[in-house]
VOROGU-649859 format. One record per residue (C-alpha): x, y, z; residue in one letter. Coordinates in steps of 0.25 Angstrom, whole numbers. Each point is the difference from the previous one (the first is absolute). Last residue first. Layout:
BEGIN
rec x=X	y=Y	z=Z	residuo=A
...
END
This chain:
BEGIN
rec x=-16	y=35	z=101	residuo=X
rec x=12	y=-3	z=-11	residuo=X
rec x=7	y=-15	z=1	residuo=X
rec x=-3	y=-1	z=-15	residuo=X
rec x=-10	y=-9	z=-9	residuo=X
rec x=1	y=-13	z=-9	residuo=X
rec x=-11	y=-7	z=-6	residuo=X
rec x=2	y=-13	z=-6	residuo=X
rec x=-9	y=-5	z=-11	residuo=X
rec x=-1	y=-15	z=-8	residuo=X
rec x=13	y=-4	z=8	residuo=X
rec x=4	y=-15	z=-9	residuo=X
rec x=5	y=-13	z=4	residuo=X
rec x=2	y=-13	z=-7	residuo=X
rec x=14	y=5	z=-8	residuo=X
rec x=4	y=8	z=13	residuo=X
rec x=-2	y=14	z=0	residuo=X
rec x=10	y=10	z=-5	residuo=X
rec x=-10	y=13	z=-6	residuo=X
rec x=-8	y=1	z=13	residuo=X
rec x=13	y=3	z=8	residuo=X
rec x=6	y=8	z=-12	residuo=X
rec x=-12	y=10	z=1	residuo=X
rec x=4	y=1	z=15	residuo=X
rec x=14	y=3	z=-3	residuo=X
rec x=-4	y=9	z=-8	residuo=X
rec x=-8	y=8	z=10	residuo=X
rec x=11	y=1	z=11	residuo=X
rec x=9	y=7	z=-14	residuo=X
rec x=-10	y=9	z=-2	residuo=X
rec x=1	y=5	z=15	residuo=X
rec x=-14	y=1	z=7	residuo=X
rec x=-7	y=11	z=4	residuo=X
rec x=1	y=6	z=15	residuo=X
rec x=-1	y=13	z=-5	residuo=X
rec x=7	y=13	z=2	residuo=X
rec x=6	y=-2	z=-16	residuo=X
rec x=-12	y=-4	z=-6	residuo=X
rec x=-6	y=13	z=6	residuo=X
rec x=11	y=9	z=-4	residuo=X
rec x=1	y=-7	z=-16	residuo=X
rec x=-16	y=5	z=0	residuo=X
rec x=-11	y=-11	z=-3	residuo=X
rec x=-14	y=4	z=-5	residuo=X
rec x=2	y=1	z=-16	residuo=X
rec x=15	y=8	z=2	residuo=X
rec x=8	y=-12	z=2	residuo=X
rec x=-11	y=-13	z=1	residuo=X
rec x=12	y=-12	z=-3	residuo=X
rec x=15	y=9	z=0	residuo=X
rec x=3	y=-12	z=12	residuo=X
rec x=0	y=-1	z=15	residuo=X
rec x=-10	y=-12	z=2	residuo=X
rec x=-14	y=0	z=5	residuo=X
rec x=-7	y=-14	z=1	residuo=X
rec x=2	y=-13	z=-9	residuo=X
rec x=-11	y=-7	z=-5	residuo=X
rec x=6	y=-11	z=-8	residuo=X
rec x=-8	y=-9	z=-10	residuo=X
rec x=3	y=-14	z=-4	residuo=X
rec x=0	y=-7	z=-14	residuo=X
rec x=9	y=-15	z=1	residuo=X
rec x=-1	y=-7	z=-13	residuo=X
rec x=-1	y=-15	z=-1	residuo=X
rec x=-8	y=0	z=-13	residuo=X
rec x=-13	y=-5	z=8	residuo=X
rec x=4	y=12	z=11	residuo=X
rec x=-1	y=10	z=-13	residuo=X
rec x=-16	y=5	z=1	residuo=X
rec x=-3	y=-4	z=15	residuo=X
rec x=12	y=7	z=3	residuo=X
rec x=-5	y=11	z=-12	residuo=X
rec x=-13	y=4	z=7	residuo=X
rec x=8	y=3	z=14	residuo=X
rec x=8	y=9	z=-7	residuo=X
rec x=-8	y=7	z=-9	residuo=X
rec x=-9	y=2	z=15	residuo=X
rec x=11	y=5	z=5	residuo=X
rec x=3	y=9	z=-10	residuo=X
rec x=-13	y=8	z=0	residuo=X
rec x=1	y=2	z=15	residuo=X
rec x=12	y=8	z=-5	residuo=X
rec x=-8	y=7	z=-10	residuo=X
rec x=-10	y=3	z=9	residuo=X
rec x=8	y=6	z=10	residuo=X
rec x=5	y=10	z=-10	residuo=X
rec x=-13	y=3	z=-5	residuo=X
rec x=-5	y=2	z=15	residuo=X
rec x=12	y=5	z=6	residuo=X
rec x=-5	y=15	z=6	residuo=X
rec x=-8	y=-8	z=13	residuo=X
rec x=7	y=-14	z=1	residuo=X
rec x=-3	y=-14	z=-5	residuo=X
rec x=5	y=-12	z=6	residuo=X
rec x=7	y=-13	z=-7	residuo=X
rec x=6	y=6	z=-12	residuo=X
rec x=3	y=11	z=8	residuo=X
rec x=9	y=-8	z=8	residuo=X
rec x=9	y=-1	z=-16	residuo=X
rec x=1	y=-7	z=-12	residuo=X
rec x=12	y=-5	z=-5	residuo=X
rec x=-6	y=-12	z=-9	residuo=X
rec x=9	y=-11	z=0	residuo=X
rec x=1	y=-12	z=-11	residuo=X
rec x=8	y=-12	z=1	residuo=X
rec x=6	y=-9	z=-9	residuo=X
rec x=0	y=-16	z=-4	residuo=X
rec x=-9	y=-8	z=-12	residuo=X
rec x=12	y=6	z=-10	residuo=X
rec x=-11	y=-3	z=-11	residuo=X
rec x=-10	y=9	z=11	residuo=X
rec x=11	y=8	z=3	residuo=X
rec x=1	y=5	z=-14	residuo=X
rec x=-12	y=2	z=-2	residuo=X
rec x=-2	y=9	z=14	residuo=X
rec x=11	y=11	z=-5	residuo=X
rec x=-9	y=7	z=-8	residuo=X
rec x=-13	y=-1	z=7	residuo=X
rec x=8	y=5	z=14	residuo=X
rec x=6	y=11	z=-7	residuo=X
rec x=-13	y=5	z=-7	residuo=X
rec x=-10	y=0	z=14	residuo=X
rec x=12	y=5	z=10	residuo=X
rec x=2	y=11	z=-9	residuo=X
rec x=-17	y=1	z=-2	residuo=X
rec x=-1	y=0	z=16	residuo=X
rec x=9	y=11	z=6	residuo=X
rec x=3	y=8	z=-10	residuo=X
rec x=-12	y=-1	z=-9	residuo=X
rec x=-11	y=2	z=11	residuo=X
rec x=9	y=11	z=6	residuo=X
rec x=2	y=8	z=-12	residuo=X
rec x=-15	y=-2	z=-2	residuo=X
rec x=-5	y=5	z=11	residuo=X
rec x=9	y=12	z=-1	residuo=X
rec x=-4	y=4	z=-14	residuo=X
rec x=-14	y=-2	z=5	residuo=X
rec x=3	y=13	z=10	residuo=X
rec x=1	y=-5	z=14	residuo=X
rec x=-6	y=11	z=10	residuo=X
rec x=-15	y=-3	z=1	residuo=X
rec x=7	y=-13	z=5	residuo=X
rec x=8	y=6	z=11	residuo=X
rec x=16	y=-3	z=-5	residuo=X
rec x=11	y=-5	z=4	residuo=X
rec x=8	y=-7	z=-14	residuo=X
rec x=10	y=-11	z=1	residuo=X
rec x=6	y=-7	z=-11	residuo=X
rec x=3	y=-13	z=-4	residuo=X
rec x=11	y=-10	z=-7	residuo=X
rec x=3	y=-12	z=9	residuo=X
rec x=-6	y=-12	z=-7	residuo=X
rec x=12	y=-11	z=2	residuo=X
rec x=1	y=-11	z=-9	residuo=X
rec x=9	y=-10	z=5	residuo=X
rec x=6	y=-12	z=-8	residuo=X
rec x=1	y=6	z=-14	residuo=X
rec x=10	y=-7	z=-9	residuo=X
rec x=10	y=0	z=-11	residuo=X
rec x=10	y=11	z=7	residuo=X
rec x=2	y=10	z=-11	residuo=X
rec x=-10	y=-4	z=-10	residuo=X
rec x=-13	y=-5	z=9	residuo=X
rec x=5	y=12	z=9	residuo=X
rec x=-2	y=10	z=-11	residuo=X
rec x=-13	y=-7	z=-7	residuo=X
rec x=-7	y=1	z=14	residuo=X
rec x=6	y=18	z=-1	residuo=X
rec x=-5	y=2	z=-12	residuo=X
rec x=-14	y=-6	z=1	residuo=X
rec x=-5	y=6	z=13	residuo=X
rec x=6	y=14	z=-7	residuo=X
rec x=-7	y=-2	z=-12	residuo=X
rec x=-13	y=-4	z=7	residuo=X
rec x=1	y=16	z=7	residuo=X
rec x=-3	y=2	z=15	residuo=X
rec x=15	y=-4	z=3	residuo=X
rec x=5	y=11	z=-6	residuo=X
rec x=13	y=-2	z=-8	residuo=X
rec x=15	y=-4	z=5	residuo=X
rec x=3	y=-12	z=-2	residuo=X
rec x=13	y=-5	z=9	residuo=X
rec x=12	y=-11	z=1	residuo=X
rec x=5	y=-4	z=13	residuo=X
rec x=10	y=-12	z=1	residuo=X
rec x=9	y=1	z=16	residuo=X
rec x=12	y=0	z=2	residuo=X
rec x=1	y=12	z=9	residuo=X
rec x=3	y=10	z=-8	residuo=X
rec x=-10	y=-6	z=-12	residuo=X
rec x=-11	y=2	z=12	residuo=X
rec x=4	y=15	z=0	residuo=X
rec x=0	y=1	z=-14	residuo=X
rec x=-14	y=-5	z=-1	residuo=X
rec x=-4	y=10	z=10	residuo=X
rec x=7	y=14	z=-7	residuo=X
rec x=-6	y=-6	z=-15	residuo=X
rec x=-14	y=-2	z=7	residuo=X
rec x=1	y=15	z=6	residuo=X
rec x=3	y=5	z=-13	residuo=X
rec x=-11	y=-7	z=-7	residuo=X
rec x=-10	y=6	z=8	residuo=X
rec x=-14	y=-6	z=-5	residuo=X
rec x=4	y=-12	z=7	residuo=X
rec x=4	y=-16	z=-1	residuo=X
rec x=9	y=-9	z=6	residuo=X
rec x=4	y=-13	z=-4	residuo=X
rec x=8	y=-8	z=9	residuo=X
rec x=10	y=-11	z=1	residuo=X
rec x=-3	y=-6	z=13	residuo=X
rec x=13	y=-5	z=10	residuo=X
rec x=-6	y=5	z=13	residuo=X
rec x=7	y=14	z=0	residuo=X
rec x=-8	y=1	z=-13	residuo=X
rec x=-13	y=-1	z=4	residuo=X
rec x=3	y=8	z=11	residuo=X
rec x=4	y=11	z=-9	residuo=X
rec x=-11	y=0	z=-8	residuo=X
rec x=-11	y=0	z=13	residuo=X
rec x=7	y=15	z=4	residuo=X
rec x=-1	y=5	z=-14	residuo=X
rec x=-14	y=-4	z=3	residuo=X
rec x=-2	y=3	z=11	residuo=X
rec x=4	y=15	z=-1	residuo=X
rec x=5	y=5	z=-15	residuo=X
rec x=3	y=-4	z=-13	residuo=X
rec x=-7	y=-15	z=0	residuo=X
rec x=-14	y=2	z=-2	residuo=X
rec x=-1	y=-13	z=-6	residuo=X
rec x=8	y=-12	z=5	residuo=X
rec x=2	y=-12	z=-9	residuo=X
rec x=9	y=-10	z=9	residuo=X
rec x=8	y=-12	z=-6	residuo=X
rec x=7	y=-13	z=5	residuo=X
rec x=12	y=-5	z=-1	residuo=X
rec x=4	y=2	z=15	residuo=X
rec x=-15	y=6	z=6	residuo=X
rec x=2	y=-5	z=15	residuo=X
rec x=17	y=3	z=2	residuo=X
END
């Protein structure tokens, strides 16, 4: 069991990977706080983990919006009394050409994907610094290392978190905080249905299972004491 008497906040947490990162979390001994705008969903997963022994509590709110970033770190602090892994996994997905992309657009990707990851990480960060121990991961994706015709404010965004990422290890090491940034390539999830991505298409491809990609995030979130993964990429056996 890697996370016994530890805790996982996890954004984005109703669907794909991160539902998916939950699970494993709490399959390894984590209490977990999860956090969506669907509440249902959150209800369905934390009674799922209670099933199976597990401690789940949820928030559900949106993640671009400080109340939520608020709520959800005082929640774990009260149900479980701390926050050992912080995982930024809220985003969106929206392919478009440029002249295309409506400023609505830009900024519900903007805020999705880097505001969310922005509010929850200052939020929980206090308390880890007095903790002086936790991890932070931002769940960014290949196209925050290559951009790609029709993704370029999507792209941006994701390039956006890497360099949040990178900027906050040089920021939080002093205070012994892990920050790290996955890129992780196509996976089966609801992510991009109906803004460029077809459920046909995803189910043809060769993308990952959610489940392959939680497993990855829990390798980066389980490092030794002395040792920390600053970014990983993971990718499938497609051609």
């Amino acid at each position: 069991m890697l996370f016994t008497d530890q805790t996982a906040l996890i954004t984005g947490a109703s669907s794909g990977v991160g539902r998916a990162t939950a699970l494993a979390f709490a399959r390894q001994g984590a209490a977990v706080l999860v956090t969506a705008r669907r509440k249902d969903r959150l209800a369905s997963l934390c009674d799922l983990i209670r099933s199976e022994g597990g401690k789940a509590e949820y928030i559900a709110g949106d993640a671009t919006l400080e109340s939520t970033a608020d709520a959800a770190v005082a929640a774990a602090l009260r149900h479980f009394g701390q926050i050992d892994h912080l995982i930024n996994n809220a985003g969106m997905g929206n392919y478009k050409n440029i002249v295309d992309t409506t400023v609505e657009e830009y900024d519900q990707l903007v805020d999705t994907n880097l505001k969310s990851g922005f509010l929850f990480t200052r939020a929980a960060v206090p308390h880890m610094v007095a903790r002086r121990s936790g991890s932070i991961l931002f769940v960014s994706s290949v196209a925050g290392l290559q951009g790609a015709a029709g993704e370029s404010v999507y792209c941006a965004t994701k390039f956006a978190q890497a360099g949040m990422a990178q900027s906050l290890d040089f920021e939080l090491r002093k205070h012994n905080i892990k920050v790290g940034c996955f890129f992780p390539g196509g996976t089966k999830t609801e992510f991009a249905l109906g803004k460029g991505r077809t459920e046909e298409s995803v189910a043809a491809s060769h993308m990952m299972d959610p489940a392959e990609v939680a497993e990855a995030i829990l390798f980066m979130s389980s490092r030794p004491a002395n040792s920390r993964v600053n970014q990983m990429t993971l990718r499938h056996m497609g051609l």
